[in-house]
C-alpha positions in Angstrom: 18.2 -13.9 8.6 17.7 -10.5 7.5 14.6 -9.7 5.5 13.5 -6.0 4.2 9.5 -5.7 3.5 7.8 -2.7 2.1 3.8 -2.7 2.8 1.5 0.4 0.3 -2.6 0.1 0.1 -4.7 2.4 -2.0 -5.7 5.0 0.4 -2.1 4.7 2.5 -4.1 5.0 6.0 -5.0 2.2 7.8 -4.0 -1.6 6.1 -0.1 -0.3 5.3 0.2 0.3 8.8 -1.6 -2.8 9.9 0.5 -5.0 7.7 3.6 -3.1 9.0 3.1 -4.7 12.6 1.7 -7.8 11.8 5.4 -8.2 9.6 6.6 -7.2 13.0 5.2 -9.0 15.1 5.7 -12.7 13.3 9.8 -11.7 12.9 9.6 -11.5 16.2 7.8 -14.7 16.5 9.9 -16.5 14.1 13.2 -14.7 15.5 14.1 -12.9 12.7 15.2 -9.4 12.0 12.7 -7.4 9.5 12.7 -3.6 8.4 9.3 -2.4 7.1 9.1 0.6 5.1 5.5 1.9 4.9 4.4 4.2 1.6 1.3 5.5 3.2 -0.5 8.5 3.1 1.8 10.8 4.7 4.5 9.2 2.3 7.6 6.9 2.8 8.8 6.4 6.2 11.4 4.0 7.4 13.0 4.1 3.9 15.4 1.3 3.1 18.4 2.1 2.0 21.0 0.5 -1.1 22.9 -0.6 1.8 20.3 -2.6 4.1 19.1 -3.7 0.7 22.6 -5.5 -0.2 22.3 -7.4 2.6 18.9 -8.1 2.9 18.1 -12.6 2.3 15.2 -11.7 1.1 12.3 -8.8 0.2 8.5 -9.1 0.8 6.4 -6.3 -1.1 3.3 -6.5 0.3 1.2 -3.6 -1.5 -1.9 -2.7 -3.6 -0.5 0.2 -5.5 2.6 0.3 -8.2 5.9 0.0 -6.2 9.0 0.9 -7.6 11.1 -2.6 -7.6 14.3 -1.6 -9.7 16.5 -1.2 -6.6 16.0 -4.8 -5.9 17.0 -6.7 -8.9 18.6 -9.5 -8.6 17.2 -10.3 -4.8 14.7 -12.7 -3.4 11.0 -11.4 -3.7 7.8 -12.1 -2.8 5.2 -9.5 -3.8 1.4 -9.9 -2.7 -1.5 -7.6 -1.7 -1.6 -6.3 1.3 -4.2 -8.2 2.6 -1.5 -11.6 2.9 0.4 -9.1 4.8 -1.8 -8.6 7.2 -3.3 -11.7 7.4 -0.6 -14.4 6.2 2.4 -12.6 7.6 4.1 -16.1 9.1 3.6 -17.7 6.0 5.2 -14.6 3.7 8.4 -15.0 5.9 8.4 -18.6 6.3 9.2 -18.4 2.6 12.0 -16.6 2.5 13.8 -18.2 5.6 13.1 -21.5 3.5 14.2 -20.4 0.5 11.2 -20.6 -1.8 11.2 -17.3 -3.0 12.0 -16.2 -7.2 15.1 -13.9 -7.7 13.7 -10.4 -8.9 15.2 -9.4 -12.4 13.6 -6.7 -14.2 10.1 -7.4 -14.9 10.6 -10.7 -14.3 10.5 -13.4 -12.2 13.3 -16.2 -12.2 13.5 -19.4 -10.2 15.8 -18.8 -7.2 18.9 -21.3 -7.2 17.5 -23.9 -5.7 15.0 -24.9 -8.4 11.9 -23.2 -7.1 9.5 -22.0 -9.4 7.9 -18.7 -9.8 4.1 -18.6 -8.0 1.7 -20.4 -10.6 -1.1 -17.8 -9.7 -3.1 -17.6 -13.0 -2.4 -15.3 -15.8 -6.2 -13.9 -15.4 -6.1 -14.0 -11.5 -3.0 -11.7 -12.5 -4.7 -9.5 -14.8 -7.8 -8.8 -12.7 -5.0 -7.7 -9.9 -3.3 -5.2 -12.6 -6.6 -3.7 -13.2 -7.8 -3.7 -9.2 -4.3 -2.0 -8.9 -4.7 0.3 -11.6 -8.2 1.5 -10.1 -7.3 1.8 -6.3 -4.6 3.3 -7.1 -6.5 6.6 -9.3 -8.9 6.5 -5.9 -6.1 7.5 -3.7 -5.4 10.1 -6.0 -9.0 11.1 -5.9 -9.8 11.1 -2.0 -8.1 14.3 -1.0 -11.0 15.9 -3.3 -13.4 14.1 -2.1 -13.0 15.2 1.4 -12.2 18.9 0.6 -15.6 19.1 -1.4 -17.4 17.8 1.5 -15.5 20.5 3.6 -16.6 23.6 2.1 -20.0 22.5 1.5 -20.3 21.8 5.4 -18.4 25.3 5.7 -21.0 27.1 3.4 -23.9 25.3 5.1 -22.3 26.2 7.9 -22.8 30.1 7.1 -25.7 30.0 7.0 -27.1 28.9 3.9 -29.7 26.5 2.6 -30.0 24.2 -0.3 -32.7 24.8 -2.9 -33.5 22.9 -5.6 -34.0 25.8 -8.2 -31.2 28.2 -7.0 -28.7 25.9 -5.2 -27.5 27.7 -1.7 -29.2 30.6 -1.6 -28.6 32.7 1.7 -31.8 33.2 3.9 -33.0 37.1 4.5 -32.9 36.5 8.4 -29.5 35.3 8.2 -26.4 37.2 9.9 -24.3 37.1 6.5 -27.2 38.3 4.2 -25.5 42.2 4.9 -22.4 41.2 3.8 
C-alpha cells in the first residue's frame, strides 16, 4: 500500500509539521509506506512528484489553506483539516487501505468503485469551512507584517526613544542619538 499525503495550516509553522509525523508515525504503525509533503512556511518540501502520484492507492490532503488538487484527478482522496491529521491520523489511513475513499475528479467528488459514497458532512458544516479557509488563509499572508511592525517599533524604542501621546516617539534631550 502506497499512500501520498500532503498536510498545509494557516500560518505553515507548527500543525503542518505536527500532522507530517503523526501521518508518519501511524504508516509505520499500520505498515504502510506514506510520503508527506508539507506546504509550510518556508514553502513546499518533500514535493511529490507525477510519478509517485501514479502510483500512489490513495491521497490524504490534510490542510487549512487552498491546495492545488488538479494533479490528482482521478485518484482516491480524502481531504480534511489539519487537525484530523494530527489527531485522527489512523483513522485517515485506515480509509484508504479499506477502500472507502471518493475518486477525485475536478471539483468533484465521485463514489470510488466499490459503491462508497462521498462524506455526508453538511452543506453548511462545508460552507463555514470555505469561509474559515478563506480567513486563515489572508492571516498567513498578514503575519510577516505583523511581526516586522513589531520589529522596528522595538528597534526605534530601542534607540532611544519614548512614546508620547501628543507627539508619538519623540527622542529625549539626554539621549545619545538626539545629535544626530
Amino acid at each position: 500500500m502506497n499512500i501520498l499525503a500532503i498536510t498545509s495550516c494557516p500560518n505553515g509553522i507548527a500543525h503542518t509539521y505536527m500532522a507530517q509525523e503523526k501521518l508518519e508515525q501511524a504508516a509505520k504503525k499500520l505498515g504502510v509506506s506514506i510520503k508527506v509533503e508539507t506546504q509550510g512556511g518556508i514553502g513546499v518540501e518533500n514535493e511529490l512528484t507525477a510519478e509517485e502520484i501514479e502510483k500512489a492507492d490513495g491521497i490524504i490532503i490534510a490542510s487549512d489553506r487552498q491546495v492545488d488538487l488538479s494533479r490528482f484527478d482521478g485518484k482516491p482522496l480524502i481531504r480534511e483539516s489539519v487537525r484530523a491529521g494530527i489527531h485522527q491520523p489512523e483513522a485517515l489511513i485506515q480509509r484508504v487501505i479499506d477502500g472507502h475513499v471518493p475518486i477525485y475528479q475536478g471539483d468533484k467528488m465521485n463514489a470510488s468503485s466499490e459503491g462508497v459514497s462521498e462524506n455526508n458532512t453538511s452543506t453548511k458544516h462545508q460552507g463555514v469551512q470555505a469561509v474559515y479557509q478563506h480567513l486563515m488563509n489572508g492571516v498567513s499572508f498578514m503575519v510577516p507584517f505583523i511581526v516586522v511592525g513589531g520589529l522596528l517599533i522595538a528597534i526605534a524604542l530601542s534607540l532611544g526613544g519614548e512614546k508620547t501621546a501628543t507627539h508619538g516617539l519623540v527622542i529625549p534631550d539626554d539621549s545619545f542619538w538626539k545629535p544626530f
